[in-house]
N, C-alpha and C positions, 0 to 999 in steps of 0.2 A: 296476200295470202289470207284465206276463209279465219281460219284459227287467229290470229291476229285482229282482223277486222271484228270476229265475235266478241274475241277477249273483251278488247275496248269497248265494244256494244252493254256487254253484261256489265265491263267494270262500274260505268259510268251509275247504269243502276242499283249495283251493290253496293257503291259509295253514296249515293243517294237516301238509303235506309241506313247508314250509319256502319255498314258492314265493311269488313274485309274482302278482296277477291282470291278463293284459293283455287288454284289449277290442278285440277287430277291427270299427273303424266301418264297414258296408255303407253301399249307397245305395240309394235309390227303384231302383221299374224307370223303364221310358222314361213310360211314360205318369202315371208318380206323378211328374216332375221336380222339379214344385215344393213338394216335401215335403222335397226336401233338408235345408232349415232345421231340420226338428223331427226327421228324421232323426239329422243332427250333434247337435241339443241330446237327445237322447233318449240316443242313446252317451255324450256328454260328462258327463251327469248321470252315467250307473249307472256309467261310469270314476271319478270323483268319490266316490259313493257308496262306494264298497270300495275309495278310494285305490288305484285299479290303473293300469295304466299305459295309455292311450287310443293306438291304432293307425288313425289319422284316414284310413283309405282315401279314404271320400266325401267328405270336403275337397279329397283333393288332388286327385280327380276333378274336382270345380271349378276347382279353381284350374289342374288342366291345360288348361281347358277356356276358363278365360279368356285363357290365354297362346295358346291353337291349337284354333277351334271344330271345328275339323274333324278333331282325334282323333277314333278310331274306338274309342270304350271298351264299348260294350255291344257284347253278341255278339246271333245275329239274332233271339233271341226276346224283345230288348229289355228283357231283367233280369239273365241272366248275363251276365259281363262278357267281351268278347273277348280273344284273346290278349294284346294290346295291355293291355287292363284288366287282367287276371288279373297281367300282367308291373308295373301301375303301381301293386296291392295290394302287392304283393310285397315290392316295392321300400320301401313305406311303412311296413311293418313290419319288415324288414331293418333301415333306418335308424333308428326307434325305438329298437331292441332293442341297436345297434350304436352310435349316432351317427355312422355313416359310410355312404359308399356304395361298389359296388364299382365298379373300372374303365370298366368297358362291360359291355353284354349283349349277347349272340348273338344276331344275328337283328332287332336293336335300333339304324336310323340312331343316329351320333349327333346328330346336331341335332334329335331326336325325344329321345334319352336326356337328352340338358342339360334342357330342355321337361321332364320327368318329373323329374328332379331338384329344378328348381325349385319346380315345383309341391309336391311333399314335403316341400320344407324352408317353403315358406309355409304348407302343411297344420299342420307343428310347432309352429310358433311362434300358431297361435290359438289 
């Protein structure tokens, strides 16, 4: 598998400067949804594999998705992700990297930001 062979390729470098390897989990486009599953286990492995650190975006994309269907996370060519998305990547790797979140974000209801929060800290904990 490509994504496995890379991982270890990068790992080996990123541990070579003394660094971490963290994995940014994507997601399907619109029309692959139901691939999510093997999506996550596809990241989840090759984080595992090189003991790097997994940045579970398309988790939390679910799980924001189960709190509020009607997020608006892909952008309109149905694979990248809207600003909305790109802001709830962000956020999912901020908190990884940090254990924390910040304040608020511009631009960002909060009753939409709590909504993104949550979802990120349920993404973590799977």
């Amino acid at each position: 598998m490509l994504l496995n062979a890379y991982v270890q390729e990068f790992a080996a470098e990123i541990r070579r400067v003394k660094a971490e390897p963290v994995i940014y989990m994507v997601w399907p486009s619109r029309a692959r949804a139901p691939d999510f599953d093997g999506v996550s286990q596809s990241y989840a492995g090759a984080a595992a594999l090189v003991k790097g650190l997994l940045c579970p975006a398309g988790d939390a994309w679910r799980a924001a998705w189960r709190r509020d269907p009607a997020l608006a996370l892909y952008g309109p060519d149905g694979f990248h992700p809207s600003p909305l998305g790109s802001t709830l990547a962000a956020l999912t790797i901020f908190h990884r990297l940090t254990g924390t979140f910040p304040r608020a974000i511009d631009g960002v209801p909060p009753r939409t930001y709590e909504t993104l929060k949550a979802a990120v800290t349920e993404a973590s904990r799977e």
